[in-house]
C-alpha positions as CSV (number, residue, x, y, z in Angstrom):
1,X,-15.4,59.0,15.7
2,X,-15.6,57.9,19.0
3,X,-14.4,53.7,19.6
4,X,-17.9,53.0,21.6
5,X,-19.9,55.0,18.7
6,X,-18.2,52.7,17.0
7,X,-18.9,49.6,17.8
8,X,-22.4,50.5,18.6
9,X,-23.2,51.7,14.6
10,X,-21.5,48.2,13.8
11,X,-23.3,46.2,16.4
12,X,-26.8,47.1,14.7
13,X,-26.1,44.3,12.1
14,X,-23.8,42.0,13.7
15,X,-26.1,41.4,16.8
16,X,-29.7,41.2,14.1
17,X,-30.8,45.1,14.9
18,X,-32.2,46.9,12.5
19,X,-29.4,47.8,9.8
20,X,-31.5,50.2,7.9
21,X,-33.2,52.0,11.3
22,X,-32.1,55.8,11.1
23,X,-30.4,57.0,14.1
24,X,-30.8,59.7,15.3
25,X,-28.3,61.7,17.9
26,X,-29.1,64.0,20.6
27,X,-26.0,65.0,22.9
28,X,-25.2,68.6,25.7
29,X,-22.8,68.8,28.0
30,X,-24.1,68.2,31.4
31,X,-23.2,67.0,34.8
32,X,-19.7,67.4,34.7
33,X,-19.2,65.7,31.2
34,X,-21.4,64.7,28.0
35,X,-24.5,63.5,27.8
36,X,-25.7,61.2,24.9
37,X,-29.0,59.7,23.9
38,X,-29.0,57.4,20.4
39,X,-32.6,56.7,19.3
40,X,-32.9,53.7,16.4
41,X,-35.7,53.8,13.9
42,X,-37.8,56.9,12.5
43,X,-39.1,58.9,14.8
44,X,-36.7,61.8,16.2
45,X,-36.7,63.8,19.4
46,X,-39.2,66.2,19.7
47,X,-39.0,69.8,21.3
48,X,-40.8,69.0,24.4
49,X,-39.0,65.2,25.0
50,X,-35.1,67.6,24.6
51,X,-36.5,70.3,26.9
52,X,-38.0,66.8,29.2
53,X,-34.7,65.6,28.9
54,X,-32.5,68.7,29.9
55,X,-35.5,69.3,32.7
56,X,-34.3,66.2,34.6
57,X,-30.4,66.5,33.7
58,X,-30.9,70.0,35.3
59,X,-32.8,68.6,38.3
60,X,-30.1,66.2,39.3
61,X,-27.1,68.6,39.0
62,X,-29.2,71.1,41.3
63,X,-29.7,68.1,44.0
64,X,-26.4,66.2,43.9
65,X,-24.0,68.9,42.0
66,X,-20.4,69.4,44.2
67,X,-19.4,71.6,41.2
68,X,-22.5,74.4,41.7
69,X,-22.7,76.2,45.3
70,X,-26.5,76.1,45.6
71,X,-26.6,72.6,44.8
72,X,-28.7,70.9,47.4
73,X,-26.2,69.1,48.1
74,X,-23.1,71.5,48.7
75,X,-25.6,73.3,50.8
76,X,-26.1,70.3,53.1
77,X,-22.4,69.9,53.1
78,X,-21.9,73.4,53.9
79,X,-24.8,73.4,56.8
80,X,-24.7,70.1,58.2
81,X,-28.3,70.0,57.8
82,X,-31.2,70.2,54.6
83,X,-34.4,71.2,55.9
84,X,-35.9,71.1,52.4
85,X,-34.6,68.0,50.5
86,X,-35.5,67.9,47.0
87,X,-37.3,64.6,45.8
88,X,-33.8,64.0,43.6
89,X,-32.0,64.1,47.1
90,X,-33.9,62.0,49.2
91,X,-34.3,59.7,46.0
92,X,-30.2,59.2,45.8
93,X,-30.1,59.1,49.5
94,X,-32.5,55.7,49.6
95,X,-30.4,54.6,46.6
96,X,-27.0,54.8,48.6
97,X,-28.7,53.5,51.9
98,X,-29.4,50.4,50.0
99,X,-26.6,50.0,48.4
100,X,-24.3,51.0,51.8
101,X,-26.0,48.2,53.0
102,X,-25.8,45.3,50.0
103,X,-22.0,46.4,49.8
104,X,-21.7,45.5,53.6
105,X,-20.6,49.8,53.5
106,X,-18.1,49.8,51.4
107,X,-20.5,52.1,48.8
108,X,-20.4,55.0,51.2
109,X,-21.0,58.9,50.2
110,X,-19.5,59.8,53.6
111,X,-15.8,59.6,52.1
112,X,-16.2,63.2,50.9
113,X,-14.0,64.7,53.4
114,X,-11.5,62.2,52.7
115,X,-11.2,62.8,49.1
116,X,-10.8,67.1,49.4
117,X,-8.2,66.4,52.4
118,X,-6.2,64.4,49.7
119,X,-6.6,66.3,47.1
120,X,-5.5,69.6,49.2
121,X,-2.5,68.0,50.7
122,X,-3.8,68.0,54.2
123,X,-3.8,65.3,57.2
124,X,-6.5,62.6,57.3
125,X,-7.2,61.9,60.4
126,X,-10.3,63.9,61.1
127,X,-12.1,63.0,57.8
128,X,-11.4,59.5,58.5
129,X,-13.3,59.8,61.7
130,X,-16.2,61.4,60.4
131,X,-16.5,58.7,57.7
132,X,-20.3,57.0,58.2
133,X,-23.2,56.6,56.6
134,X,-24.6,55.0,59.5
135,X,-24.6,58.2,61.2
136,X,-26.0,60.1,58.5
137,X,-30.1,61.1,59.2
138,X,-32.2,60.6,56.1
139,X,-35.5,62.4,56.0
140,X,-37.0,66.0,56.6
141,X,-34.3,67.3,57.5
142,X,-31.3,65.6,56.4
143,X,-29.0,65.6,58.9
144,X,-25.0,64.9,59.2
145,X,-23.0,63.8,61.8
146,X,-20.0,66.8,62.7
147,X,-17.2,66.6,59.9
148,X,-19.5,65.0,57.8
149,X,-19.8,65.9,53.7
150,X,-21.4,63.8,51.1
151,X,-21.0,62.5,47.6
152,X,-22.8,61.0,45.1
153,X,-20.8,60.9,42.1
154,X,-20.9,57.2,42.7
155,X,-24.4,57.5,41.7
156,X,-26.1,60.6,40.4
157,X,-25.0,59.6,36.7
158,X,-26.6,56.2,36.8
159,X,-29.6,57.7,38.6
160,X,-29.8,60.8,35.8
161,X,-29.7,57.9,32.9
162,X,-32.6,55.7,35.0
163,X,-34.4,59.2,35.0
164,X,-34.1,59.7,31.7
165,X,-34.7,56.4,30.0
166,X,-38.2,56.4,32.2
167,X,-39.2,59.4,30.5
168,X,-38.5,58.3,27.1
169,X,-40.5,55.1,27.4
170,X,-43.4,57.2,28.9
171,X,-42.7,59.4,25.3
172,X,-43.2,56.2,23.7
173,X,-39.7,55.3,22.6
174,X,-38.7,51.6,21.7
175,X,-35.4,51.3,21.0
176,X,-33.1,54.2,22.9
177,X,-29.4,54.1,23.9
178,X,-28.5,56.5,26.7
179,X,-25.1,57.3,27.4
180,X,-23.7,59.6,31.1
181,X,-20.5,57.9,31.8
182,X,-23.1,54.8,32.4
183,X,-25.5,53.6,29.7
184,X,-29.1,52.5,30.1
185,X,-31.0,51.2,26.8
186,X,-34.7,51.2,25.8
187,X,-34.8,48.0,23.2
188,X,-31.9,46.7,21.8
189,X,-29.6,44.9,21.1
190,X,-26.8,47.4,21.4
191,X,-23.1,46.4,22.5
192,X,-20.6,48.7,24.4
193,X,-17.2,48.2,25.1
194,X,-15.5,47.2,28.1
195,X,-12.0,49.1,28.8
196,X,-9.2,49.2,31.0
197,X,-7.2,51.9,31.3
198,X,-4.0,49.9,31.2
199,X,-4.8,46.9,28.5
200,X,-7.6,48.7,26.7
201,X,-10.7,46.7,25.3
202,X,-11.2,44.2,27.6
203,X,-15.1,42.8,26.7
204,X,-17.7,43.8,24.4
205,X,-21.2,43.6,26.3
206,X,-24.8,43.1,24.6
207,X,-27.4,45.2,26.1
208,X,-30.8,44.9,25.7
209,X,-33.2,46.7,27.6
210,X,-30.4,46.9,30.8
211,X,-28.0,48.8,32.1
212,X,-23.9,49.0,32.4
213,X,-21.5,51.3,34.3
214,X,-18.0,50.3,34.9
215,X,-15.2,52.0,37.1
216,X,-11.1,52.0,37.1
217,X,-9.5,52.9,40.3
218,X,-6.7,53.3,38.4
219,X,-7.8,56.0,36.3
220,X,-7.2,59.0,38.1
221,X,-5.1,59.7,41.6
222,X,-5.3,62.2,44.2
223,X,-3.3,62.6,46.4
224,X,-1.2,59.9,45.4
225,X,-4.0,57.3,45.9
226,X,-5.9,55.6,43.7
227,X,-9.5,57.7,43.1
228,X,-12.1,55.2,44.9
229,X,-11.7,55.4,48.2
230,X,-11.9,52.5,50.7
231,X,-13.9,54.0,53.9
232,X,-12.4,51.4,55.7
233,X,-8.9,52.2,54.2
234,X,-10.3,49.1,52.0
235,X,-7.6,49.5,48.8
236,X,-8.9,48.2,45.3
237,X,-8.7,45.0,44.1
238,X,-9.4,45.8,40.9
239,X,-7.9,47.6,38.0
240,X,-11.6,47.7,36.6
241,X,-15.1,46.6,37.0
242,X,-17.8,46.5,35.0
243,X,-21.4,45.9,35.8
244,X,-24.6,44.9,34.4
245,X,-28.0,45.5,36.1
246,X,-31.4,45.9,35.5
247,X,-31.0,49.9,37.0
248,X,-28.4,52.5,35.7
249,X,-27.8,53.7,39.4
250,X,-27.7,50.5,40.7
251,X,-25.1,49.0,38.0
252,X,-23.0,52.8,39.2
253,X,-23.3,52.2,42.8
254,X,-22.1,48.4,42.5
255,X,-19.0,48.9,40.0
256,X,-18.0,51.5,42.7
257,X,-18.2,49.3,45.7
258,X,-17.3,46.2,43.8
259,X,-13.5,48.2,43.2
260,X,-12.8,47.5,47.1
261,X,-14.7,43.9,47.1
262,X,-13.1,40.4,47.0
263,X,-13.8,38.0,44.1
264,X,-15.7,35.9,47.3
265,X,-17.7,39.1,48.4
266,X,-18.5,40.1,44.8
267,X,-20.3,36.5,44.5
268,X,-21.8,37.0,47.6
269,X,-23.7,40.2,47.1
270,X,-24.7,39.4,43.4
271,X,-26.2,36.3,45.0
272,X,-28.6,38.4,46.9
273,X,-29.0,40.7,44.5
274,X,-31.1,39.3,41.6
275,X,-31.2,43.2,39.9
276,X,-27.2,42.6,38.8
277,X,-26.7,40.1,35.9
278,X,-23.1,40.3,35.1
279,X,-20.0,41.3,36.6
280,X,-16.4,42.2,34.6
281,X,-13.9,42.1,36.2
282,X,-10.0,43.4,35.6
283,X,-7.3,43.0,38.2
284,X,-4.0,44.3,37.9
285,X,-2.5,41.6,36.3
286,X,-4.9,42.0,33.3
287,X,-6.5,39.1,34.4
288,X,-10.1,39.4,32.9
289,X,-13.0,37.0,35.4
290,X,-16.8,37.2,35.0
291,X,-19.3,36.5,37.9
């Protein structure tokens, strides 16, 4: 058994849920990793809310998907240019525009290049140079600048779990827990945990009705650097960060940008942003601050 399933079967008594509710567990591997939806109380999935479900999933991967060659999106990448944009597309392009923007760029898909000329060994000079979303032309067509590649794996999880936690409350579901790397509940309470990849546990967080997604630079390497990636050569400042929102994608997007951010520009954008509640933070020291 899983540490997180863990603590969320336990957290249905200690936090007053409902300690008799059945719970009931769907789960498939999709985008890239596995996909979990915990439902509290009698009612099960049906047939037609799994197939809803693996509908959407499906619909993401085939807009935002580097993994799958006729992905919208490694079509753009390939082209330059999307004349056809799926509505998933277009929907995590506004996402990352707002978010490019509330992050003062640091959240910003155009690092793409960078990140496959570190991982193959090659120089960096010319996907440096074509790092921009600025230059990047949302609409019908899409357009990119020359050199230009995008990623969304910043985001498309977060986005996939808002997706799918709409369509379960249009199903009529009260009390759902859905899990893609990020988590986005229907109801609660439910807790998750909080972990570092160096000191482990760092935070159990209560969740009711919200979202968490939390990122560790220090997690994986390629190249030799850390696996977030500064578009202005920005280098984390955190070991890990962890943040609540109202939104799955936005509580993705954030813990993303928030790796390269000061404690000072953290506080800043959560200011203006009243859809973040609570930030986590880890720095290298161990060091565990809330905002």
């Amino acid at each position: 058994m899983k540490r997180r399933r863990f603590l969320f079967i336990a957290a249905a008594a200690a936090l007053g849920g409902p300690a008799r509710a059945e719970i009931t567990t769907w789960q498939a591997d999709m985008l890239g990793g596995t996909v979990r939806i915990d439902l509290r109380g009698p009612r099960a999935l049906s047939a037609d809310v799994v197939r809803n479900v693996g509908a959407t999933i499906a619909e993401v991967e085939a807009a935002a998907s580097l993994f799958k060659p006729a992905s919208a999106l490694s079509r753009l990448n390939a082209a330059g240019r999307l004349d056809e944009p799926p509505a998933a597309l277009l929907d995590l392009c506004s996402l990352a525009d707002d978010l490019y923007r509330r992050t003062d760029g640091r959240f910003d898909p155009t690092v793409q290049p960078l990140w496959r000329a570190l991982a193959e060994g090659r120089d960096t000079a010319d996907a440096r140079a074509a790092i921009g979303w600025n230059r990047v032309r949302i609409g019908t067509p899409i357009r990119l600048d020359d050199g230009q590649a995008l990623t969304f794996n910043g985001l498309a999880q977060g986005y996939a779990a808002d997706r799918v936690r709409a369509l379960l409350r249009k199903a009529g579901y009260n009390q759902a827990l859905v899990e893609m790397g990020e988590y986005a509940t229907i109801g609660g309470p439910f807790t998750v945990a909080v972990e570092d990849p160096a000191i482990g546990e760092v935070a159990v967080r209560r969740l009711t009705g919200n979202a968490i997604a939390t990122s560790s630079p220090a997690a994986m390497r390629i190249g030799g650097s850390f696996h977030i990636l500064g578009p202005k050569r920005e280098a984390p400042c955190w070991s890990t960060i962890s943040v609540e929102a109202e939104s799955a994608a936005m509580a993705d997007g954030f813990s993303t940008a928030f790796c390269l951010m000061s404690a000072d520009d953290i506080r800043k954008a959560i200011g203006k942003a009243r859809d973040v509640m609570r930030v986590t933070a880890v720095d290298f020291a161990g060091d565990v601050s809330t905002f």
